[in-house]
KEKE-3310 file (N, C-alpha, C; in steps of 0.2 Angstrom, whole numbers, plus 5000, padded with zeros to 4 digits):
npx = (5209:5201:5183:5171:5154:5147:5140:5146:5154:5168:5170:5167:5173:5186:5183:5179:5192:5199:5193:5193:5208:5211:5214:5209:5201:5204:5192:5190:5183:5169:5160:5149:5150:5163:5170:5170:5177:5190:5193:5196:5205:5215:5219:5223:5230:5227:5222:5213:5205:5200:5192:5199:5190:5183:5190:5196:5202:5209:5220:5222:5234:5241:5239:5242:5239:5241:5243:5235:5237:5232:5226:5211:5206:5193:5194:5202:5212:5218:5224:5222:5231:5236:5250:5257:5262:5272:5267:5260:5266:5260:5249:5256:5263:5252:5248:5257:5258:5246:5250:5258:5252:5242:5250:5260:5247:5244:5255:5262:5273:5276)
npy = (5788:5797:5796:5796:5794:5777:5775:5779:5775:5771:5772:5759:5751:5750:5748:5736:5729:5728:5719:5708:5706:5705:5718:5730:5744:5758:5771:5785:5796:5799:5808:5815:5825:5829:5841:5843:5833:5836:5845:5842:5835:5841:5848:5841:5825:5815:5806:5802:5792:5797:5797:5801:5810:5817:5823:5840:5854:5861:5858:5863:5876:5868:5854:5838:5827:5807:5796:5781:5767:5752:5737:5736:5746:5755:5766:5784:5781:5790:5796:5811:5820:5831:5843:5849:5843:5831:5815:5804:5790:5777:5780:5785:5770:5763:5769:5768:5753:5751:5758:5750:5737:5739:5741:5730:5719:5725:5721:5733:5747:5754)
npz = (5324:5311:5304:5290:5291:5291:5279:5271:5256:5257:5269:5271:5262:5269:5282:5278:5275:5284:5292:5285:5285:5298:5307:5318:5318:5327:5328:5333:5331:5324:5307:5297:5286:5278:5276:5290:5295:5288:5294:5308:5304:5302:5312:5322:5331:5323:5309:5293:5280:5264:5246:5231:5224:5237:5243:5248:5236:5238:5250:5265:5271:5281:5280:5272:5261:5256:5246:5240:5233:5223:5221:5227:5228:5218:5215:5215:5230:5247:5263:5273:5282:5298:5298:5306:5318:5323:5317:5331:5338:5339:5327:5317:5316:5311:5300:5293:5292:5285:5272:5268:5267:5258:5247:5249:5245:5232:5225:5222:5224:5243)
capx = (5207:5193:5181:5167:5151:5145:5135:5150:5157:5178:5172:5163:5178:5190:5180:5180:5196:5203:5192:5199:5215:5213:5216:5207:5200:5202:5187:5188:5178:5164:5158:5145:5152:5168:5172:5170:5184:5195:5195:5194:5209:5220:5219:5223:5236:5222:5223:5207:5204:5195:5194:5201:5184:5181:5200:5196:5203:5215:5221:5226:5243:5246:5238:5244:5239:5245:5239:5234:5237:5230:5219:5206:5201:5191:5192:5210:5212:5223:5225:5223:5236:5240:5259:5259:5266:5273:5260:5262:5270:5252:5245:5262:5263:5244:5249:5265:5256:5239:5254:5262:5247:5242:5256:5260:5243:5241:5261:5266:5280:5275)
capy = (5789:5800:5792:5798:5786:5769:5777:5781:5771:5772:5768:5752:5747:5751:5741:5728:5728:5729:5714:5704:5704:5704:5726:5732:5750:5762:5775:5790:5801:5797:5811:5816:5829:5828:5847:5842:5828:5838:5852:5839:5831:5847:5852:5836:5821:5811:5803:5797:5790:5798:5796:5808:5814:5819:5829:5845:5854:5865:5858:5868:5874:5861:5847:5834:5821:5802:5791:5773:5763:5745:5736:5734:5750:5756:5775:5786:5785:5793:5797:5815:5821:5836:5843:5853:5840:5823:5807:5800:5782:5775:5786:5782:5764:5762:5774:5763:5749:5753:5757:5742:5732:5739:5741:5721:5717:5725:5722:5742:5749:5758)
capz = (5317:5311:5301:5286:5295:5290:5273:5266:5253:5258:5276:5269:5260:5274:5286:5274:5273:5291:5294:5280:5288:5305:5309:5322:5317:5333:5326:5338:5329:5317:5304:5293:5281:5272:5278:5298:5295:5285:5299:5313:5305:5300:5319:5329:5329:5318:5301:5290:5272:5259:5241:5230:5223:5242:5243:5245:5229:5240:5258:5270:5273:5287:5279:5267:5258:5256:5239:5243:5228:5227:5214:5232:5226:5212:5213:5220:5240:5251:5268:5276:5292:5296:5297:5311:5321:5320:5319:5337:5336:5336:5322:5314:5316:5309:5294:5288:5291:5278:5266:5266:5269:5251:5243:5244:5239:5226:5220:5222:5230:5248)
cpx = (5200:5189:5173:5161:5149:5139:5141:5153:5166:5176:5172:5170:5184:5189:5182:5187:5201:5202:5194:5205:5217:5214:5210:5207:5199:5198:5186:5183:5173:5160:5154:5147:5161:5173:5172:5177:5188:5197:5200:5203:5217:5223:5222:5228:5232:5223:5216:5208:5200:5197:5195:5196:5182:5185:5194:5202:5209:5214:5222:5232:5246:5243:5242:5241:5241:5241:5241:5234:5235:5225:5212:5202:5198:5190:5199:5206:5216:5221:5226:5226:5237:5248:5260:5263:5267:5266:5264:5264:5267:5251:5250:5262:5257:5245:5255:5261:5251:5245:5254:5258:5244:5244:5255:5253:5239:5248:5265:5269:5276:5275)
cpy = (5793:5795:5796:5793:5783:5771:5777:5775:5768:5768:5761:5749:5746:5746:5734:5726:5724:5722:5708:5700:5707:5711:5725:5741:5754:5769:5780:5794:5798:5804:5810:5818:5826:5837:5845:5837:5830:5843:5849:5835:5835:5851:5848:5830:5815:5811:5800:5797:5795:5797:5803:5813:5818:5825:5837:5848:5858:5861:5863:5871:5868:5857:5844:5826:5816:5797:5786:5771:5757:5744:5733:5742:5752:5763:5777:5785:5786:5795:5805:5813:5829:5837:5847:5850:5834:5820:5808:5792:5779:5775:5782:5774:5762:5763:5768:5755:5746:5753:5752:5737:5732:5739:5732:5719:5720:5724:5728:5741:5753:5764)
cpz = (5317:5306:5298:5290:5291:5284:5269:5263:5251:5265:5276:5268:5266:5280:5282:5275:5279:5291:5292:5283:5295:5310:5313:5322:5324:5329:5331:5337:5322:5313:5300:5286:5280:5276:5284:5297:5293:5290:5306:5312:5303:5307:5325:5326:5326:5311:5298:5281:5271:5250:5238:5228:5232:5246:5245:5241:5233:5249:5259:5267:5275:5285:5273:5266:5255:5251:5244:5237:5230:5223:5220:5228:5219:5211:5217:5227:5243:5259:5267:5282:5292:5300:5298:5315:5319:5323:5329:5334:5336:5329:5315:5311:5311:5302:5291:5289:5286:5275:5263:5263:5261:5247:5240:5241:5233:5220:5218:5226:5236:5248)
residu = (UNK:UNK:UNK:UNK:UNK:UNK:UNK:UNK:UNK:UNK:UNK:UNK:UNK:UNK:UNK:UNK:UNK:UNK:UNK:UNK:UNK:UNK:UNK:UNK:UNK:UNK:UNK:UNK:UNK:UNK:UNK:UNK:UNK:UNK:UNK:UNK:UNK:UNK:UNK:UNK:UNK:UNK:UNK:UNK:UNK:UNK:UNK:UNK:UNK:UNK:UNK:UNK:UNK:UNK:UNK:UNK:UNK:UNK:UNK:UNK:UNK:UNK:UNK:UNK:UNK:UNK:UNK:UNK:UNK:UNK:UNK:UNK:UNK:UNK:UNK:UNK:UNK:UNK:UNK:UNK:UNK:UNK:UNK:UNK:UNK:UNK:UNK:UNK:UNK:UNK:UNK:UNK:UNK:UNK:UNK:UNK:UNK:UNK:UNK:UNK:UNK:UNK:UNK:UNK:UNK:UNK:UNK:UNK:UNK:UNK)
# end
């Protein structure tokens, strides 16, 4: 997973969250910018949060974008991946499990 660093206010939540219920955040890469993770994550079998205020306005080609719905948050969040290749079954696993994770507790569908 990539990750915005411990300033940012998605990572804070994220962290919080993980801890909450027991996730174990593997953090490969820690960034600064918003532009550097978006590259970092268009280019490699890595996935990170951001909010949609942070989106860039146009992805890539190969990336895409994944909503996170869930009344933990108080602004859009979604997941970047890029869609060059498949997740790994890690990456995958991690990714369906945030859904879910949100989904039930906020009452939405996955």
């Amino acid at each position: 997973m990539l990750a915005l660093n411990r300033d940012s206010g998605v990572r804070r939540l994220l962290e919080r969250e993980a801890v909450a219920h027991g996730v174990r955040l593997d953090i490969r890469f820690e960034v600064s910018r918003v532009s550097t993770l978006t590259e970092m994550a268009s280019s490699n079998d890595y996935l990170s949060v951001l909010t949609e205020l942070s989106r860039p306005k146009a992805l890539q080609k190969h990336m895409r974008a994944i909503p996170l719905l869930g009344e933990a948050f108080t602004y859009p969040v979604g997941i970047i991946t890029s869609t060059k290749r498949a997740l790994s079954a890690p990456t995958a696993t991690f990714l369906n499990t945030l859904r879910n994770h949100v989904a039930r507790t906020s009452g939405e569908e996955a």
